[in-house]
C-alpha positions in Angstrom: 21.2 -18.3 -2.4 19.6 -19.7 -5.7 17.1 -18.6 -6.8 14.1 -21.5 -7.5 12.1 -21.7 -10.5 8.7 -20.2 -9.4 7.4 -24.0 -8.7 6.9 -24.4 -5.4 5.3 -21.1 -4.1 5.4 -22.1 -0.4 9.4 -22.5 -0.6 9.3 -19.3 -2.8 7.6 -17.2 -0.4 9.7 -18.2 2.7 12.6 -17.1 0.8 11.0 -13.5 0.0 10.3 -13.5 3.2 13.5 -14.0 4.7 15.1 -10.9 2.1 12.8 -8.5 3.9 13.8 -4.7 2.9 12.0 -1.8 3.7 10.7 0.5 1.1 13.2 2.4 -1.3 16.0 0.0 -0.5 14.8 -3.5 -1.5 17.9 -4.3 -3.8 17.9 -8.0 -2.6 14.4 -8.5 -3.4 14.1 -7.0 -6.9 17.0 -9.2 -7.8 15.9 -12.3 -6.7 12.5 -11.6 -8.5 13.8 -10.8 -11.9 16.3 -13.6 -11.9 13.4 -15.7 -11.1 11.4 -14.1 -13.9 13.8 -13.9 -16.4 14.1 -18.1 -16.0 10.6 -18.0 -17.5 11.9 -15.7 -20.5 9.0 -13.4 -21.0 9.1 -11.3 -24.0 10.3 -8.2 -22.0 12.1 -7.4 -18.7 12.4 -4.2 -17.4 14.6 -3.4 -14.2 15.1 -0.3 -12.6 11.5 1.1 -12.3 10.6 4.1 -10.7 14.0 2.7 -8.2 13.8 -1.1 -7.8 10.4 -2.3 -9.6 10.3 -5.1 -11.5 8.1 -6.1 -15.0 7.6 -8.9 -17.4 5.6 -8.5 -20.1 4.3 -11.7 -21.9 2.7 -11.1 -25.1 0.1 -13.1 -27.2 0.4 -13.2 -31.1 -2.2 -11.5 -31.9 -3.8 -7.7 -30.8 -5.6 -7.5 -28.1 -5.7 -5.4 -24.3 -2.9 -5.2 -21.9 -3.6 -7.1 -18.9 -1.4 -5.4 -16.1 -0.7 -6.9 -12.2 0.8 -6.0 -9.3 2.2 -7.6 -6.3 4.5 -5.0 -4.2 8.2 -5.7 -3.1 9.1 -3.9 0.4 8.6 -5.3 3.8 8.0 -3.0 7.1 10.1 -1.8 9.9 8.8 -4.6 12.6 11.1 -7.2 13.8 11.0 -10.3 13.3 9.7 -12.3 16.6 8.5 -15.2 15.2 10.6 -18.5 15.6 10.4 -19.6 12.1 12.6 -21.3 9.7 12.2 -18.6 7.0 13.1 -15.7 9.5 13.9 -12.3 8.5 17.8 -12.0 7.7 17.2 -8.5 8.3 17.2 -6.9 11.3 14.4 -5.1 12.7 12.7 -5.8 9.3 10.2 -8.4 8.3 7.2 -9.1 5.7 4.4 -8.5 8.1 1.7 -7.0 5.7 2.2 -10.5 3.5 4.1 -8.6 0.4 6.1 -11.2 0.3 3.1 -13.8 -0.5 1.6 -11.3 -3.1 5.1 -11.5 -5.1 5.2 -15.3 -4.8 1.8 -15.4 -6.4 2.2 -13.0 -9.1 5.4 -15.1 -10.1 3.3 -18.5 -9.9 0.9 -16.3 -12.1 4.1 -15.9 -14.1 4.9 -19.4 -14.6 1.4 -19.8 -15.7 1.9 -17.6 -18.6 5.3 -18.8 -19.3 3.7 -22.4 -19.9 0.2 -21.2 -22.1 1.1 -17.4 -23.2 -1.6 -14.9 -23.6 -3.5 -15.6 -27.2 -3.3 -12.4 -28.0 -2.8 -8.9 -26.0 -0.6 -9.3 -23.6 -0.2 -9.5 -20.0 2.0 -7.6 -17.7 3.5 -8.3 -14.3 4.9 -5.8 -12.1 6.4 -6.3 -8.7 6.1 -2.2 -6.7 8.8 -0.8 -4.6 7.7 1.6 -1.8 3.8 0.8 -1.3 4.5 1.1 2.7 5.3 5.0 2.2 3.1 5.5 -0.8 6.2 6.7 -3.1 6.7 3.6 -5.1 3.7 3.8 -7.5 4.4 7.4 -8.1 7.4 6.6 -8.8 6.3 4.4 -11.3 4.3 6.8 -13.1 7.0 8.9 -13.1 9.4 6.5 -14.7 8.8 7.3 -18.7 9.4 3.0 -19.8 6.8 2.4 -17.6 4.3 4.5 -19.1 4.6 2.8 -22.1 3.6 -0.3 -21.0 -0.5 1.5 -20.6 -2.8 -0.8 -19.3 -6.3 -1.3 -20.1 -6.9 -3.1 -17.3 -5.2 -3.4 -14.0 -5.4 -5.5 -10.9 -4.1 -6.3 -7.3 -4.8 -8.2 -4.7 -4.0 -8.1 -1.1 -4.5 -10.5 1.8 -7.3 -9.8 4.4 -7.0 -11.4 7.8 -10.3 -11.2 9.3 -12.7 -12.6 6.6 -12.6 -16.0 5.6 -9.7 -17.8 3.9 -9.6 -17.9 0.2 -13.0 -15.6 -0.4 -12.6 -13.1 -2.6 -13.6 -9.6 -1.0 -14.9 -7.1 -4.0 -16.5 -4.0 -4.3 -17.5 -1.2 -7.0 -16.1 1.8 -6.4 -14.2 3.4 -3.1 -12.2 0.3 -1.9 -9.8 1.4 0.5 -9.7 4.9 2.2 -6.9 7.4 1.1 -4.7 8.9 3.6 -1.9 11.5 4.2 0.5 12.4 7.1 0.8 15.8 8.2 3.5 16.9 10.5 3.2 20.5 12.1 6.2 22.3 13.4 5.5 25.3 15.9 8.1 27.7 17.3 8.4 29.6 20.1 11.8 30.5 22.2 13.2 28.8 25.0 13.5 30.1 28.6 14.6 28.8 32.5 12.2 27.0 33.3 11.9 28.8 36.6 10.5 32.0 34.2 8.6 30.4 31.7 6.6 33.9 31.1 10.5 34.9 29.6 9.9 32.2 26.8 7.5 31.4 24.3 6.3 28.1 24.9 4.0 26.2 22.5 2.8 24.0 25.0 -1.1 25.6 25.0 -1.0 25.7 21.0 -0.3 22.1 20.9 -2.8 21.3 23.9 -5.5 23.1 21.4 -4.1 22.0 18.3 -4.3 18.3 19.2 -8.3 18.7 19.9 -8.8 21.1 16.6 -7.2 18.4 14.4 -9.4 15.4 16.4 -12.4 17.8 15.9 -12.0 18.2 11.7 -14.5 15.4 11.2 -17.3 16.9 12.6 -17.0 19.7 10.7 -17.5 17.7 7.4 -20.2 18.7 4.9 -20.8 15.0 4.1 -21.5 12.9 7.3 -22.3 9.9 5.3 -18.4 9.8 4.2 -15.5 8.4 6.7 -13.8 11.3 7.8 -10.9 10.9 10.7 -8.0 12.3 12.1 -5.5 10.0 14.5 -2.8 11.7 16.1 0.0 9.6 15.8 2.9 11.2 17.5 3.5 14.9 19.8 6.8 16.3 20.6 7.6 19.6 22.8 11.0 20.7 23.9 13.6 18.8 25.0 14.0 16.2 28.1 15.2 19.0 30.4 13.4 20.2 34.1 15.0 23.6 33.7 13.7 24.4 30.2 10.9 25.8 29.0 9.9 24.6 25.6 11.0 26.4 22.2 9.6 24.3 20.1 7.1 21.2 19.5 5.9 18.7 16.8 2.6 17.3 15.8 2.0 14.3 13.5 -1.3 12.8 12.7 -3.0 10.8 10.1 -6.2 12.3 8.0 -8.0 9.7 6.0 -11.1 9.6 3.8 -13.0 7.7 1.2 -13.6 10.7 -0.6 -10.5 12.7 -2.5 -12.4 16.1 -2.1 -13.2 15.2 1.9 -9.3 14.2 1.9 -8.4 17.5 0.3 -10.7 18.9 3.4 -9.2 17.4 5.9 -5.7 18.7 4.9 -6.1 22.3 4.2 -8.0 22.2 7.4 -4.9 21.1 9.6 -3.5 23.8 8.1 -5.6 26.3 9.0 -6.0 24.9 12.9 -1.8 24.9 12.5 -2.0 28.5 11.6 -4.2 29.9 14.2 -3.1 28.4 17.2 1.1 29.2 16.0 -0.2 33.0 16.0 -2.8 33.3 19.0 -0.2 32.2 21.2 2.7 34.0 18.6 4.7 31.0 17.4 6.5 30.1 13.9 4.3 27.5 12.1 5.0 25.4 8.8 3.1 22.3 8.0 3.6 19.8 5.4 2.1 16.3 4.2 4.2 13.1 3.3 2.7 9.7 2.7 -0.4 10.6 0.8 -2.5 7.8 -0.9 -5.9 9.0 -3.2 -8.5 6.4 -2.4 -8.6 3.3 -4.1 -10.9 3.1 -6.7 -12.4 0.0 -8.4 -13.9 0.2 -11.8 -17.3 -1.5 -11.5 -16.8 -3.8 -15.1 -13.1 -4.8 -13.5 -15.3 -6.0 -10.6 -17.8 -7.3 -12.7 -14.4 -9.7 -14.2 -13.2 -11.1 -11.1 -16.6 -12.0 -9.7 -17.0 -13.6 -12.8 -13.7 -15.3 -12.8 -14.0 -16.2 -9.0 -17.1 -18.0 -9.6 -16.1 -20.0 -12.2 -13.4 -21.6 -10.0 -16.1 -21.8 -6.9 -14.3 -19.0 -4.9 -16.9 -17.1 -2.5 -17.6 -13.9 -3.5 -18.2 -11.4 0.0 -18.7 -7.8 0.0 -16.9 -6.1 3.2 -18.4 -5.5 5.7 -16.5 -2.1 6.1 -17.1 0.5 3.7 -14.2 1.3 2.3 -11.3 -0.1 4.2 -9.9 2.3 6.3 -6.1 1.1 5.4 -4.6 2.9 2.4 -2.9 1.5 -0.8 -0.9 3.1 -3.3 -2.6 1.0 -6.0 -5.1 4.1 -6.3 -2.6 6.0 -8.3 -2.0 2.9 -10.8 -5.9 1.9 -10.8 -6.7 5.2 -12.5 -4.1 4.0 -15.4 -7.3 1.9 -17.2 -10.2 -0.3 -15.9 -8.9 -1.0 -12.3 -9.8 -3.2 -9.2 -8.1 -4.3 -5.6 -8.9 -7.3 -4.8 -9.3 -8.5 -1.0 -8.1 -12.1 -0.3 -9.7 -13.5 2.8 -6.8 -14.8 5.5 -8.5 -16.5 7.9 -11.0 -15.2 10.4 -8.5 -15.7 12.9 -5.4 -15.0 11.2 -3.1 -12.2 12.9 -3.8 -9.0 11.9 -1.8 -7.3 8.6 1.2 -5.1 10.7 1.3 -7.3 13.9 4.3 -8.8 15.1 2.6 -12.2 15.3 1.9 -12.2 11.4 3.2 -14.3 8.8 1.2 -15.2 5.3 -0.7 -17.6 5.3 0.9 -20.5 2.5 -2.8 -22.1 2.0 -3.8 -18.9 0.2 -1.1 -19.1 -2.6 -2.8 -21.3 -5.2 -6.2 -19.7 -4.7 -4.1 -16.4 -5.4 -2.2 -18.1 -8.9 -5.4 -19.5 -9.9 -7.7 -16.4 -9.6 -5.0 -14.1 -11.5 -4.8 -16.6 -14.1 -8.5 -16.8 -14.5 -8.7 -12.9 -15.0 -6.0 -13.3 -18.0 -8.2 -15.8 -19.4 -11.6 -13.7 -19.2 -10.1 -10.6 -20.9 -7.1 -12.3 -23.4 -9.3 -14.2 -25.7 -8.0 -15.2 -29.1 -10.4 -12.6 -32.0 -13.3 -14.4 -33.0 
């Protein structure tokens, strides 16, 4: 398949769409953006970042900040069940948070630049792997060519179903809620089920620890921040009437909008872990995966996009919610210079971001090109 000049974004995003690959392994994807990108011939292409990410750096002629934005490249494990042209070619795979919309507007946003470079500064686009797991903007930081590229300022924006299409959703200061996955693993010893006082079972610890770990919120200093705990998956022993269970599993989700209430919530699944393994004398390890710091936004980056938004007539809203309680890996980058998410309204009756039912919605692609392009323009300004 060709790959189009970054023209027509609606064509462009229904072909991103179709590459769908899940995070860490979005080959496809990461090819087809730098090929388009490197049609463009920015002054720098890096490959390879932190696994698949992609950058173009376009560069003014003078000194000035570095303007950096991010769109992100994986898709999610949901199959594709809508009967569209631009379906998923991979199965049980498919864009249903709108990642592929994001990358088709920051390469419009490319095209922009391509046609009326930054005066001076310059201005950097990068295209995440891994956002869905929150590895891929660690791994970023991690990868030493793109710590050279040092932003001072940063920004991303992500679609909002819910909220009216093309407002811009903004706020100063915790954005998005930060999150972590803890799994616990207790173990006991198996015995025939007919003798289940021969065994050490750990159905009563998990019975317990699933109310301890529900209960952490309440036991918050703060109750003015969002604490919460969702159990997300159990296991115990093995499908088999004549066992008694060995062994279990426990996975939840603890988020916050507050790093130190995060850091709270995760040693204290480790201490309910511990006691119930050795009041009922099981083996117990625990361990986190997935973890995303809250989201930031730098009140002066806010104070840019408002200003930007309203000088193309975009409607400002605050959210209603406070943060969102979704996570975004973006929180680790925004802490690189003057950072900000930015929420673009979907439709108040879009689908929701993760249903089966989703798809982006095309109307919000020149809204998204325009806004981004607006930024660049507020902050790259030839010296007076």
């Amino acid at each position: 398949m060709a790959n189009p000049r970054p023209s027509d974004l609606s064509d462009l995003r229904r072909r991103l769409h179709a590459l769908a690959e899940v995070s860490g392994r979005e080959e496809t994807t990461a090819a087809f953006v730098a090929e388009a990108l490197a049609s463009l011939q920015p002054d720098e292409l890096l490959t390879g970042l932190g696994g698949h990410g992609v950058a173009a750096v376009f560069s003014g002629p003078g000194s000035g900040p570095t303007v950096m934005l991010r769109a992100e490249l994986d898709a999610l494990p949901i199959p594709e069940t809508l009967d569209i042209d631009h379906a998923s070619f991979s199965p049980g795979v498919a864009h249903k948070c709108g990642h592929d919309g994001h990358m088709a507007i920051l390469l419009g946003t490319a095209e922009r630049l391509a046609a009326r470079p930054p005066a001076c500064g310059r201005c950097v686009l990068v295209f995440q792997p891994a956002e869905e797991t929150g590895q891929g903007a660690a791994a970023l930081l991690a990868d030493p060519r793109f710590g050279a590229l040092k932003p001072d300022w940063i920004f991303a924006l992500h679609n909002l179903p819910g909220h009216p299409e093309g407002a811009i959703l903004l706020r100063e200061g915790a954005f998005a809620a930060g999150s972590a996955g803890v799994t616990i693993r207790l173990t006991g010893r198996t015995s025939h089920a007919a003798y289940p006082e021969q065994g050490r079972s750990p159905d009563r610890a998990v019975a317990r620890l699933i109310l301890d770990l529900i209960n952490l919120p309440d036991r918050q200093r703060d109750p003015g921040r969002l604490a919460l705990v969702t159990i997300v998956h159990t296991r115990i022993g093995e499908r088999s009437f004549g066992i008694t269970p060995g062994e279990a599993e426990v996975l939840a989700t603890v988020r916050s909008d507050d790093d130190e209430v995060m850091a709270e919530l995760m040693e204290g699944a480790k201490l309910a872990a511990s006691a119930a393994a050795a009041d009922h004398g099981l083996a117990c390890s625990v361990s986190f995966s997935e973890e995303f710091p809250v989201t930031w936004n730098d009140p002066a980056a806010v104070r840019i996009v408002a200003r930007a938004a309203g000088d193309l007539g975009l409607p400002v809203i605050e959210p209603r919610e406070s943060p969102f309680r979704w996570s975004e890996d973006f929180g680790h980058l925004a802490a690189l210079g003057r950072g900000a998410m930015i929420g673009l309204g979907a439709g108040e009756e879009h689908p929701v971001l993760h249903a089966p039912d989703f798809d982006f919605n095309d109307a919000l692609l020149p809204v998204g090109v325009g806004l981004l392009e607006e930024i660049i323009q507020e902050l790259i300004r030839p010296p007076r």
